[in-house]
Each structure stands twice: as structure tokens, then as C-alpha cells.
C-alpha positions in Angstrom: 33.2 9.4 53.9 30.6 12.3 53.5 32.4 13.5 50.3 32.4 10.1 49.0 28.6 9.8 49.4 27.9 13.1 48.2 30.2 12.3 44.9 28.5 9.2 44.6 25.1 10.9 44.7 26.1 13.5 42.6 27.4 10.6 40.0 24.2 9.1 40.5 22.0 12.1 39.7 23.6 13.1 37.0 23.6 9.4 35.2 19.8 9.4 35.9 19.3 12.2 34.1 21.7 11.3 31.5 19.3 8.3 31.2 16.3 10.4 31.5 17.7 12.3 28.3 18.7 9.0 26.2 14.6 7.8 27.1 13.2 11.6 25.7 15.0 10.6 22.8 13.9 7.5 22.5 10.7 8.2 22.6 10.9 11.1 20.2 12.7 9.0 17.7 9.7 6.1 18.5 7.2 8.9 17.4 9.0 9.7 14.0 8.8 6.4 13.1 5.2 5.8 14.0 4.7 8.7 12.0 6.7 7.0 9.0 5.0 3.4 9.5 1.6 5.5 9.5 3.0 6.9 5.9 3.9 3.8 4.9 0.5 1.6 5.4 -1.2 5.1 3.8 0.3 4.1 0.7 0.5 0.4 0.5 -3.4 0.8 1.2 -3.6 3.2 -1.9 -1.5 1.1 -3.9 -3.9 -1.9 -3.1 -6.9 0.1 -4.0 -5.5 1.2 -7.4 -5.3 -3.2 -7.8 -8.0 -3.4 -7.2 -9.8 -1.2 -9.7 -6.7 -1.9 -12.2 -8.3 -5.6 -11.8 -11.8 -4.8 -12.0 -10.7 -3.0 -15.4 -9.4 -6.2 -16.7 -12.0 -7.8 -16.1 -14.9 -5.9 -17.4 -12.5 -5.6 -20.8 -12.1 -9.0 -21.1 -16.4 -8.9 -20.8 -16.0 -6.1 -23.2 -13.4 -8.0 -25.5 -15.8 -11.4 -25.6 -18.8 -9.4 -26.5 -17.4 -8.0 -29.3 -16.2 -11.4 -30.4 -19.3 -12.6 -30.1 -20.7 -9.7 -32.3 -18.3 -10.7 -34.7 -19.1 -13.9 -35.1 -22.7 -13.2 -35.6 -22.0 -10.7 -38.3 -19.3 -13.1 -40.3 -22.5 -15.8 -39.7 -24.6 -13.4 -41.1 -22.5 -12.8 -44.2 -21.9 -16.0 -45.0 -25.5 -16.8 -45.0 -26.3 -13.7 -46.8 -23.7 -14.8 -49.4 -25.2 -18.5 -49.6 -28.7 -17.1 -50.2 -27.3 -14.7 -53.1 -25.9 -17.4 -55.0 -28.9 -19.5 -55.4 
């Protein structure tokens, strides 16, 4: 009966620190990929701020793009008046 309990112990130890082994490795693995999640939101927040400015871009072109339409205008205005006033 004694050998049986000391087997049984001695089974018992050494699947607890089987288990204690798998949980290290666990947690190790756990790490790595908190590490890679970490890497992850880095550059989906980089990514967002490059939209951000990309956007910002746009729009002060399109600002850009309507003045110079509007400068345009003015001067084909001007013309035209210019022209009407020359053939009087």
C-alpha cells in the first residue's frame, strides 16, 4: 500500500509540474502576443494619423482648387469687359 501511495505521489508531483511547465509557457507565449497586439495598434494608430492629414490635404486643395476658380472667373470677367469697352 505504501508503494502505491508513494507512486501515486510521485505521479502526482510530476503532473504538477508538468502543468506548472505548460502555464510558463503560456504565459510566455501570452507576452509575445501582447507584444504583437502592442505592434499592431502602433500602426493602425499611424495609419489613422497619415488619414487624417491625407484628409486635411484634400481639403485645403479643394479650398485651393475653388480659389483659383474663382480667380479665373474674375479674369475671364475682366476680359470680356475689357474686350466690350475696346469695341465701342
Amino acid at each position: 500500500i505504501i508503494e502505491t501511495l508513494r507512486h501515486g505521489a510521485r505521479r502526482s508531483v510530476e503532473a504538477a509540474n508538468q502543468g506548472k511547465l505548460v502555464a510558463e509557457e503560456g504565459v510566455l507565449q501570452m507576452q509575445n502576443e501582447e507584444e504583437t497586439l502592442l505592434s499592431i495598434v502602433s500602426g493602425v494608430d499611424n495609419i489613422a494619423g497619415m488619414a487624417t492629414q491625407m484628409a486635411a490635404s484634400v481639403e485645403e486643395q479643394a479650398h485651393v482648387s475653388e480659389d483659383i476658380n474663382q480667380q479665373i472667373v474674375l479674369i475671364s470677367s475682366l476680359a470680356t469687359d475689357s474686350l466690350s469697352k475696346s469695341n465701342m
